[in-house]
DRENPA-952006 format. One line per field, with one value per residue: residue number from 0; x, y, z of N, C-alpha, C, CB in turn. Coordinates in steps of 0.1 Angstrom, whole numbers, plus 2048, in hexadecimal, padded with zeros to 3 digits. Glycine has a CB too. Example, Ala and Ser with C-alpha at 12.3 -4.5 7.8 and 13.67 -1.06 7.14 Angstrom:
2
n (0 1)
n_xx (884 880)
n_yy (7C7 7EA)
n_zz (84E 847)
ca_xx (87B 889)
ca_yy (7D3 7F5)
ca_zz (84E 847)
c_xx (884 881)
c_yy (7DF 800)
c_zz (84E 84F)
cb_xx (871 88D)
cb_yy (7D3 7FA)
cb_zz (85A 839)
//
This chain:
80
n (0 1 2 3 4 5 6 7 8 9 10 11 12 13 14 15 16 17 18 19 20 21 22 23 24 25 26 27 28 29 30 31 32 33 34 35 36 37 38 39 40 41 42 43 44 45 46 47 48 49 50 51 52 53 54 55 56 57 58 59 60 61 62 63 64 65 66 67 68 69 70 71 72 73 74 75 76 77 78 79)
n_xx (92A 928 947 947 937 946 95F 94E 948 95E 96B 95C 964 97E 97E 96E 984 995 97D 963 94E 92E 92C 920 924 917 91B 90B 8F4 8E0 8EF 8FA 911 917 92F 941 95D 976 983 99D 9AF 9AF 9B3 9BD 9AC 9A2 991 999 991 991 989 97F 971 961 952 95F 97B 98C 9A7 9AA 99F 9AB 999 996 983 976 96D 956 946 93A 92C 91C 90C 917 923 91B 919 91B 91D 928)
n_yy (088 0A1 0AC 09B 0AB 0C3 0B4 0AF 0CC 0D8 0C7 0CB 0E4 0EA 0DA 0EC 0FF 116 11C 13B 148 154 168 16C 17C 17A 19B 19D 1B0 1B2 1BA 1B3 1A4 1A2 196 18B 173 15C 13E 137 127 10A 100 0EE 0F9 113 126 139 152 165 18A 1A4 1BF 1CB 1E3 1F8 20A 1FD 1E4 1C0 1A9 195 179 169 14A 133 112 10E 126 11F 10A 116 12B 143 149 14C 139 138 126 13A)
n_zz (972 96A 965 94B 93D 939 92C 914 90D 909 8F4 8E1 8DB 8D8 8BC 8AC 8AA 898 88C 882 89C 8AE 8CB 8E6 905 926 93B 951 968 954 93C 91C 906 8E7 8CF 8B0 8A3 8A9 8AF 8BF 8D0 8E0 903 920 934 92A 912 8F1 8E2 8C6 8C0 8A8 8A6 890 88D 898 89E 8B0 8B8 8AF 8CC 8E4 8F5 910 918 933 934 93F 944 92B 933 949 93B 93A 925 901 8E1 8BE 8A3 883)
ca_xx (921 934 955 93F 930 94D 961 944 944 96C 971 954 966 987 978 96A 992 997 96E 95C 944 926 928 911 921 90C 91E 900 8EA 8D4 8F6 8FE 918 916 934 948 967 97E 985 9B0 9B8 9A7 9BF 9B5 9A1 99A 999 9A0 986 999 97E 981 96B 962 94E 961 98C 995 9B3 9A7 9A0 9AB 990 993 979 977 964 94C 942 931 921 910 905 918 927 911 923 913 925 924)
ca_yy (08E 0B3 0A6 093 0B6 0C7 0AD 0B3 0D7 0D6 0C1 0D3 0F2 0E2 0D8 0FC 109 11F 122 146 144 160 163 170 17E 183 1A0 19D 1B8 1B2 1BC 1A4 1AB 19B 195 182 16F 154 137 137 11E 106 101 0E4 102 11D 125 146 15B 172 194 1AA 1C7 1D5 1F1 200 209 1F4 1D5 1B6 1A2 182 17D 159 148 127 108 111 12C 11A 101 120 132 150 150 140 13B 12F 12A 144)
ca_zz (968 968 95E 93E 938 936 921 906 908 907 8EB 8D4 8D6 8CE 8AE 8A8 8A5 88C 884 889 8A2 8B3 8D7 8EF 912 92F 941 964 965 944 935 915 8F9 8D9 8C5 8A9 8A7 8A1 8B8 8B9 8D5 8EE 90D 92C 93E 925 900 8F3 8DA 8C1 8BD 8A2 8A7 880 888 8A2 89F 8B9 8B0 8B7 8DA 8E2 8FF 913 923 938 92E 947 93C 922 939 94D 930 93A 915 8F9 8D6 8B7 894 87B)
c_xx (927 93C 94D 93B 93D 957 95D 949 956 972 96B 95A 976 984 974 976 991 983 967 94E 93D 92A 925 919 918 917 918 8FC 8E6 8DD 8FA 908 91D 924 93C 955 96B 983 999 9B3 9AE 9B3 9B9 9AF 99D 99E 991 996 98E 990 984 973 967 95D 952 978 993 99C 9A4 9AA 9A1 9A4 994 98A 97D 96D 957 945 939 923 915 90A 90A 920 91E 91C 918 91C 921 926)
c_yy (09C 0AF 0A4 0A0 0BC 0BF 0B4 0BE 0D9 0D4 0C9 0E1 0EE 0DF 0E1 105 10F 124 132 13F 155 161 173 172 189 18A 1A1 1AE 1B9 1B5 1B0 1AE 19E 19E 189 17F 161 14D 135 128 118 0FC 0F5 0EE 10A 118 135 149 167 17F 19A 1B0 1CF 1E0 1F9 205 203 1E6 1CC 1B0 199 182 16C 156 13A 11D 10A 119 12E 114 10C 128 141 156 141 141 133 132 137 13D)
c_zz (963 963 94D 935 932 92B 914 900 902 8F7 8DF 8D1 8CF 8BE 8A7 8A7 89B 886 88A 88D 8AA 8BE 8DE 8FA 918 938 94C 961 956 93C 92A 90C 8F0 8D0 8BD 8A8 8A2 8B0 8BA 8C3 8DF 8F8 916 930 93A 917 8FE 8E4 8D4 8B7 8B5 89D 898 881 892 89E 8AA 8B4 8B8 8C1 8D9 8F4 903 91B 928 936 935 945 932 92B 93F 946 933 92A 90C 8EB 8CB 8A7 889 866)
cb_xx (914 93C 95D 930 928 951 959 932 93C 971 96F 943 965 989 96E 95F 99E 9A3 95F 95B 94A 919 936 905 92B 8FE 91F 90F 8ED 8C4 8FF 8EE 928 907 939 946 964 98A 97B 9C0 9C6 996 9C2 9BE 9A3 99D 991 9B4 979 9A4 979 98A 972 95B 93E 95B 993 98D 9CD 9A6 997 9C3 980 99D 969 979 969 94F 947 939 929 912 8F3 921 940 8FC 935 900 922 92F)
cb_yy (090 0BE 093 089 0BE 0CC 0A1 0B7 0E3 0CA 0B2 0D7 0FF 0D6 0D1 104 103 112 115 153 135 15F 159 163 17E 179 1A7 19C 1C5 1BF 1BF 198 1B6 1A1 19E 183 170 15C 12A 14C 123 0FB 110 0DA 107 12C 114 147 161 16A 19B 1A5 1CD 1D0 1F3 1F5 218 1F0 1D0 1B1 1A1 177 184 151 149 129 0F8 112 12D 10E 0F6 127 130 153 152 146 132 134 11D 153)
cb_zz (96E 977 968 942 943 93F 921 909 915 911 8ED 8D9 8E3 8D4 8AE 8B4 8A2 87D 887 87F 8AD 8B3 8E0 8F3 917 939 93C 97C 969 941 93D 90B 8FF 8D1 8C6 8A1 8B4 896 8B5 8C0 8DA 8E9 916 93A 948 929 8EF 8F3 8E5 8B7 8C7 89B 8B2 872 884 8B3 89F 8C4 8BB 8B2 8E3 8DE 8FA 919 91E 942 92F 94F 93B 919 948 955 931 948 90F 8F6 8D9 8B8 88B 881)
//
């Protein structure tokens, strides 16, 4: 059933390459940070989130997370 889950979540983001997307991490303590982004690559165990910060002078982050990640809701993502 896990394996099946991940599949899903795997393959949906694969498909989301190149699309800007929102995401949501939960840092733990009530901490959240909201930002936007660009999906660049999805790997067998992660895929990689390319951040560009506009209202701040910092370059842009290439941030990765792991499919899992999704499943626990510790990063949420939603198209833009």
């Amino acid at each position: 059933m896990e394996q099946e889950i991940l599949k899903k979540v795997r393959s949906s983001i694969r498909q989301q390459c190149g699309n800007r997307v929102k995401i949501q991490l939960d840092r733990g303590r009530n901490k959240v940070d909201i930002q936007e982004g660009v999906i660049q690559e999805a790997y067998p165990s992660v895929f990689t989130i390319l951040v560009d910060d506009e209202r701040d002078t910092n370059p842009p982050q290439l941030l990765s997370f792991s499919y899992k990640d999704v499943i626990t809701k510790d990063i949420r993502m939603k198209l833009c």
